[in-house]
N, C-alpha and C positions, 0 to 999 in steps of 0.2 A: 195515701202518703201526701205532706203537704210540700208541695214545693211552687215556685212560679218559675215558668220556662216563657224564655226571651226568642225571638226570631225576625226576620230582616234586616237584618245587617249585611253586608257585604261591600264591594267595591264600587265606588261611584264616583264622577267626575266632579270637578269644581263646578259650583252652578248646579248640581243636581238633586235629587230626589231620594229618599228614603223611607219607608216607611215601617216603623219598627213594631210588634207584640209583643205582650203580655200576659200570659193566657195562667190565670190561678191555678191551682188543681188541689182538692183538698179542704177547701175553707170557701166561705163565701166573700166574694173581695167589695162589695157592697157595704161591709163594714169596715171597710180600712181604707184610710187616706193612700194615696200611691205617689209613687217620688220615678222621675229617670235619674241616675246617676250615671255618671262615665269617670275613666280614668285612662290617660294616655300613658305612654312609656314614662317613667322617671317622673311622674307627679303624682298628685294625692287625689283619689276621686272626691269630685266636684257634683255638685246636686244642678242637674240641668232643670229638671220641673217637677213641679207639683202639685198635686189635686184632691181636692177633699172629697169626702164619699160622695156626696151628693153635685161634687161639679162647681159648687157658687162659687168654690175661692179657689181660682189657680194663680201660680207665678212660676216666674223665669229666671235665670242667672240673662243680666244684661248681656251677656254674648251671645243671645240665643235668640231674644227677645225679635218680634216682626220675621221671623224665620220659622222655628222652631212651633208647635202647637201640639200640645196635651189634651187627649180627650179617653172616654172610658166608655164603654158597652158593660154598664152591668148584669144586665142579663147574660151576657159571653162569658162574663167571670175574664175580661180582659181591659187592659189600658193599650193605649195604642201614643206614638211617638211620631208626628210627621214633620220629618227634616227636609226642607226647602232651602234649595240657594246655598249650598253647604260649602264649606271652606274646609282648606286645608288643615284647622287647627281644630278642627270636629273631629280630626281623625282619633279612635279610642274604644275602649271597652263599654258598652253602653249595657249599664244593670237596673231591673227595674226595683221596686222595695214596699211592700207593704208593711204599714205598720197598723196598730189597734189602737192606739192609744194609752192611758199609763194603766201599768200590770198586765197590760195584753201582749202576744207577741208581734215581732218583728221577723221578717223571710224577705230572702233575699233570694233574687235567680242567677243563673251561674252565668249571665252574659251572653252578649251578641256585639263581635267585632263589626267596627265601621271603619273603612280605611277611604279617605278623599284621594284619590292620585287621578291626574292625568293621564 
């Protein structure tokens, strides 16, 4: 079955630490660029990062940017998400997203909540 499943998220303090998975199951994720996506209460998800199969070209939405870092284990068939120094406005659904490219598919995991509270 093809799906990607998300994990680390939870509660974490201003200032702290996260660190999120991505673990494929089903497909080889070696051929798909990967994206983090989040979406908080009452907004539209927003594309935090992104990363091409082979790593050369990553980017960031500028609210993430010198915090946030994308990197991938293709051998683990996983992307990984390390949130640093995190603020209150991180707080959100964080989904990861592989795509193939055009005519290939796109999958999506069903998320991992992050909540910043004191």
């Amino acid at each position: 079955q093809v799906r990607l499943v998300e994990s680390g998220g939870g509660q974490v303090q201003p200032g702290g630490s996260l660190r999120l998975s991505c673990v494929a199951y089903g497909f080889t994720l070696s051929t798909y660029a990967m994206s983090w996506y989040r979406q908080a209460p009452g907004k539209e998800r927003e594309l935090v990062a992104d990363i091409s199969r082979t790593s050369d070209i990553i980017s960031y939405v500028d609210s993430v940017k010198g915090r946030f870092t994308i990197s991938r284990d293709n051998a683990k068939n996983t992307v990984y998400l390390q949130m640093n120094d995190v603020n209150y406005e991180d707080t959100a659904m964080y989904y990861c997203k592989a795509r193939g490219g055009p005519g290939r598919p796109i999958y999506w995991g069903q998320g991992t909540q992050v909540t910043v509270a004191s």
